[in-house]
C-alpha positions in Angstrom: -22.6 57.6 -55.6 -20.7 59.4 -52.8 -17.0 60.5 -54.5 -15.1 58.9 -51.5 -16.0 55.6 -52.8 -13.0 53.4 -54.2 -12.9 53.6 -58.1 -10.5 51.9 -60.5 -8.1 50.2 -57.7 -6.4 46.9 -59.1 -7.8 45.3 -56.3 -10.0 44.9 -52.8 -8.9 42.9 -50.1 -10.7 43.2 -47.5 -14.4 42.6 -47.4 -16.9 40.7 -44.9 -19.9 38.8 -46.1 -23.0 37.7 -44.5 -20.2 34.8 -43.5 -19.3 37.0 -41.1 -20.5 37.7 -37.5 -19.6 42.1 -38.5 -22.0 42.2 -41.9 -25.4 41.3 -43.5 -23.8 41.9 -46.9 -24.2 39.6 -49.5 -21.5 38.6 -51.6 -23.0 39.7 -55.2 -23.4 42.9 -53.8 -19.5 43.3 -53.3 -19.0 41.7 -56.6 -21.6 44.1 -58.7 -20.4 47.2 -56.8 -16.6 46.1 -57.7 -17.2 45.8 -61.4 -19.6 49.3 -61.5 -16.4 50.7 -59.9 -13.7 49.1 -62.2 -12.0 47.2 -59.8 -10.7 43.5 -61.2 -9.8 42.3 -58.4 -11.5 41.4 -55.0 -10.8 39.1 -51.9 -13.4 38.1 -49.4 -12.1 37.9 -46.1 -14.7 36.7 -43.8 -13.7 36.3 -40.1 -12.7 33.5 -38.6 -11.5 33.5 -34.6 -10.3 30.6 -32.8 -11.4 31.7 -29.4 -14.0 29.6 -28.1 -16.9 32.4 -27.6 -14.9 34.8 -29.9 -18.0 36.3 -32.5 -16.4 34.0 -34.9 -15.8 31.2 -33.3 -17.2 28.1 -35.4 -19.5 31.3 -37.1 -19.6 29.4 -40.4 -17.5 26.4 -41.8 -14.6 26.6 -44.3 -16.3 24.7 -46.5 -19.4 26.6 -47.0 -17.1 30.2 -47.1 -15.2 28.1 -50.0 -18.6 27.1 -51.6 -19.8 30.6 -51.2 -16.7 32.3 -52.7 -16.0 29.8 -55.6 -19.5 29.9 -56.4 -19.3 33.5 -56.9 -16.0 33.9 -58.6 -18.0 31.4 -61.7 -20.7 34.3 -61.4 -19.3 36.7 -61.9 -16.0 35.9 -64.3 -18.0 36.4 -67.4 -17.7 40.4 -66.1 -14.6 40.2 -65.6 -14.0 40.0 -62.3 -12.0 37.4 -60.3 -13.0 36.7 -57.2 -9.8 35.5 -54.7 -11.1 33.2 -51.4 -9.9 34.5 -48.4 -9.6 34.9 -44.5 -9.6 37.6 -42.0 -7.5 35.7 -39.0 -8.3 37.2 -35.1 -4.6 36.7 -34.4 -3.7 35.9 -30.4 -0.6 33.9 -29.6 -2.7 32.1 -27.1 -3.9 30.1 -29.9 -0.7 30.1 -32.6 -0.5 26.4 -32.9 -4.6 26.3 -34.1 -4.2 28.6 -36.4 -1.1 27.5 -37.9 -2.4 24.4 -38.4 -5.8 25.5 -39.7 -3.9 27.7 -42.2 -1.7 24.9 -43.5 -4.8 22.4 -44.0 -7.0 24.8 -45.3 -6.0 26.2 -49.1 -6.9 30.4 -48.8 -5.8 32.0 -52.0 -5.4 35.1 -49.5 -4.8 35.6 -45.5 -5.2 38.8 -43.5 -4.2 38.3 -39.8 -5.9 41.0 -37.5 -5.7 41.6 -33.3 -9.2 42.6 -32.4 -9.8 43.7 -29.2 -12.4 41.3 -26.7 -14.2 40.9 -23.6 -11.1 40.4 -20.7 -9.0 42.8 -22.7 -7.6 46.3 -21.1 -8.9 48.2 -24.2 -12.5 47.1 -23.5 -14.6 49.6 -22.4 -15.2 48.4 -18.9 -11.5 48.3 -18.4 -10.1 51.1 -20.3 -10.0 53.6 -17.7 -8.3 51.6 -15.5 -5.6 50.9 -18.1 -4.2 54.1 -19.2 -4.4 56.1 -15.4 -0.8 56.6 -15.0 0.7 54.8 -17.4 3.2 56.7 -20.0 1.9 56.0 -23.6 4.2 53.0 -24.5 3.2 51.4 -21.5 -0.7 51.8 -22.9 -0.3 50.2 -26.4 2.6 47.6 -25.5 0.3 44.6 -24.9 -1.7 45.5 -28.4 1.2 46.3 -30.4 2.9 43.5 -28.9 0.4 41.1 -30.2 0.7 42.8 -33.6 4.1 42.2 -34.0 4.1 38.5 -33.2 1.5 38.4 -35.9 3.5 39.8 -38.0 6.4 37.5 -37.3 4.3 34.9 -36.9 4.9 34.6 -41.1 1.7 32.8 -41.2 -0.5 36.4 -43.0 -0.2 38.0 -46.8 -1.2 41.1 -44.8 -1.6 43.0 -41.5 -5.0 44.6 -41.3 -6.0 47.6 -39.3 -2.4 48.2 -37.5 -3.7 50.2 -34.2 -7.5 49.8 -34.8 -7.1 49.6 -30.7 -7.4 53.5 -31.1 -10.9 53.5 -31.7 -11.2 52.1 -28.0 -9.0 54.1 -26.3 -10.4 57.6 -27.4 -10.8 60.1 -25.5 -8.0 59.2 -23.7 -5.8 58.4 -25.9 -6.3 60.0 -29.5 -5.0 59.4 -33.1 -3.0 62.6 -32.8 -1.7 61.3 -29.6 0.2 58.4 -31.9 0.8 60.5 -34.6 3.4 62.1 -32.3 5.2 58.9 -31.4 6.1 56.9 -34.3 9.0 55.3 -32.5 6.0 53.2 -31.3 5.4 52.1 -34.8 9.0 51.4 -35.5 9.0 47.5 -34.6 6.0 47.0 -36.3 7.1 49.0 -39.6 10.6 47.1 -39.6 8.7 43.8 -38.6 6.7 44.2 -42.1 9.6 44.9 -44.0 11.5 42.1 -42.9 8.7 39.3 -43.4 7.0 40.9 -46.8 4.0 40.9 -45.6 1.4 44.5 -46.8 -0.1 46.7 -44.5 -3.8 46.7 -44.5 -5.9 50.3 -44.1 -9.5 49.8 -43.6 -11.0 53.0 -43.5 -14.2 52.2 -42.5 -13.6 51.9 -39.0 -12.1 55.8 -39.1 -15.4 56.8 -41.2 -17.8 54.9 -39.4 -16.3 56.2 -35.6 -15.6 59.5 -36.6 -12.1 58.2 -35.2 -8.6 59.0 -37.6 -8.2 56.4 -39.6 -4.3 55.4 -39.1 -1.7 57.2 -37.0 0.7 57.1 -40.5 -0.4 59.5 -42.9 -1.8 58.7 -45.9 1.8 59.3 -48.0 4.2 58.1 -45.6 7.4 60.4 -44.7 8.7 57.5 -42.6 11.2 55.6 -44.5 10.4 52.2 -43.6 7.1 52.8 -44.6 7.9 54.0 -47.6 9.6 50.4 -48.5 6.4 48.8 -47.3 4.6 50.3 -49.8 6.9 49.6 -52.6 6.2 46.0 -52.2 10.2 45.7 -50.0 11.2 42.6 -48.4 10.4 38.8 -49.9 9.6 37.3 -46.8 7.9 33.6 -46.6 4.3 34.3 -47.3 3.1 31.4 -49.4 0.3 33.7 -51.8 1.0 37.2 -53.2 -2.0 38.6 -54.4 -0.6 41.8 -56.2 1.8 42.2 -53.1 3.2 45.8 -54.2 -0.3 46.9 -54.4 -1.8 45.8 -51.2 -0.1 48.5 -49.1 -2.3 51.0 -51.4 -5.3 49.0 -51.9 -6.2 46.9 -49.0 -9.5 48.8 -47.2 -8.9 51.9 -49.0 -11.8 54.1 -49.3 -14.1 51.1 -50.2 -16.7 52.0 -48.8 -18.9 49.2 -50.2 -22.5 49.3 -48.2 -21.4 47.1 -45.2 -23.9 46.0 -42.5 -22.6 46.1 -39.1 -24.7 43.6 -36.9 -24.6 42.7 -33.1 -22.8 39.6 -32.6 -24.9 36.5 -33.4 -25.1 33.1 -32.0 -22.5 30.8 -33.9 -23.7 28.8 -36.9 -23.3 25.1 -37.5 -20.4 24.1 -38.3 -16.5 24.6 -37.5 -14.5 27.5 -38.6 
C-alpha cells in the first residue's frame, strides 16, 4: 500500500461512487479501504449538476444515492464505521434558486459545493488561449473565482471543494507557482470562508493524477486567515457540521482511495 495513502484521519469527505458520472468505484470499496486505514468517518459525495447536459445532470436520483448510502452505512457499522450521505453540488449562480431549493427538500447529512469548469467556459480547452492573451492575471481567474465566492456566500455548502481546481486547465499558461505569487487573489475567498464557517476542501487527486500542484496555499498555511479557517473560525449558517474544525485538514487529503475516472456517460433514469 503506497505510503501517501490517507491513514488514521477522523474523517473523509469527499468521495465519488459509481453514482457518479467521474468513477466506477463502488461504495464497499471506499468503506473496506476506510476501515483497513482507520478512518471512522466517511461522506460520499456523489455529483449532482443542475445544468441540463452538465455530466450529472439527472445522472442518478436522490433516492437511489440515499438507498445506496444508507444501505451501506447498516453494512458496514458493525466495523465501525459510519457512513455520512452526502452531495458534491456543481455550483453556478445561473441556477441558485434550483439548488437552493433542492438542498432545502432534500435531507444531505453533508454538502460540498464545487465550480467545475464546462463546455462554453473560457477555461475550456478550446477557449483557453484566447482567454488569458493579454490579460493581467486577475483579469484571468476573476470569472472563476468570482463564482467561488458566491458559492461561498451563497451559505447553502458545509464545504468548498477544490478552491482553484481551474489551474489544472489553464497550465502551461498559467501555473500553480504563478498563484502562489499572488495570494491577494485568494484574499476574498479566504475572508469569504471565514466569515460564513464553511471548510475548505483539498482534493489531492486532481494534483496527483495531472501532475499539476495541488493548491496555490501551501500545505501549512502562513496566511493568517487561512490559518483561522483551519481552526474551525467563524460560526456561519451551515445547517450540518460534520467535524467542522477537522474538514479544513481532512477533506480530499491524500486519500487516495482507487478511484476510476470514466468518460462522461449518458444520464441515468431518474432526476438528480
Amino acid at each position: 500500500m503506497n505510503d501517501r495513502q490517507a491513514r488514521d484521519l477522523p474523517l473523509d469527505a469527499h468521495l465519488h461512487t459509481n453514482l457518479s458520472p467521474d468513477s466506477e468505484v463502488q461504495i464497499d470499496t471506499f468503506a473496506s479501504q476506510a476501515v483497513e486505514r482507520g478512518i471512522p468517518e466517511i461522506a460520499i459525495t456523489d455529483h449532482v449538476d443542475f445544468e441540463p447536459g452538465a455530466p450529472a445532470y439527472r445522472y442518478v436520483s436522490f433516492a437511489d444515492r440515499e438507498r445506496s448510502v444508507r444501505e451501506a452505512a447498516e453494512r458496514w457499522a458493525e466495523h465501525g464505521l459510519a457512513i455520512r450521505f452526502g452531495v458534491e453540488v456543481t455550483w453556478d449562480s445561473r441556477w441558485a434558486d434550483d439548488i437552493r431549493d433542492h438542498l432545502a427538500t432534500h435531507a444531505y447529512d453533508f454538502t460540498i459545493g464545487s465550480v467545475h469548469v464546462y463546455g462554453g467556459s473560457p477555461y475550456e480547452a478550446s477557449n483557453v488561449g484566447r482567454w488569458v492573451a493579454g490579460r493581467s492575471l486577475a483579469e484571468i481567474m476573476e470569472p472563476y473565482f468570482s463564482e467561488v465566492e458566491r458559492a461561498i456566500r451563497s451559505g447553502l455548502f458545509d464545504a468548498i471543494g477544490h478552491l482553484d481546481v481551474v489551474k489544472r486547465y489553464l497550465a502551461p499558461h498559467v501555473t500553480a507557482a504563478d498563484l502562489g505569487r499572488a495570494p491577494e487573489l485568494y484574499e476574498p475567498l479566504l475572508h469569504a470562508l471565514v466569515e460564513g464557517g464553511a471548510a475548505l476542501g483539498q482534493s489531492a487527486d486532481h494534483g496527483h493524477r495531472l501532475a499539476v500542484a495541488t493548491a496555490a496555499v501551501p500545505e501549512e498555511p502562513h496566511h493568517p486567515v487561512l490559518r483561522r479557517q483551519r481552526a474551525g473560525a467563524g460560526g456561519g449558517g451551515a445547517r450540518r457540521r460534520l467535524h467542522r474544525a477537522n474538514l479544513a485538514e481532512t477533506v480530499g487529503r491524500e486519500s487516495l482511495y482507487p478511484r476510476g475516472v470514466v468518460s462522461p456517460a449518458g444520464g441515468r433514469e431518474g432526476a438528480s
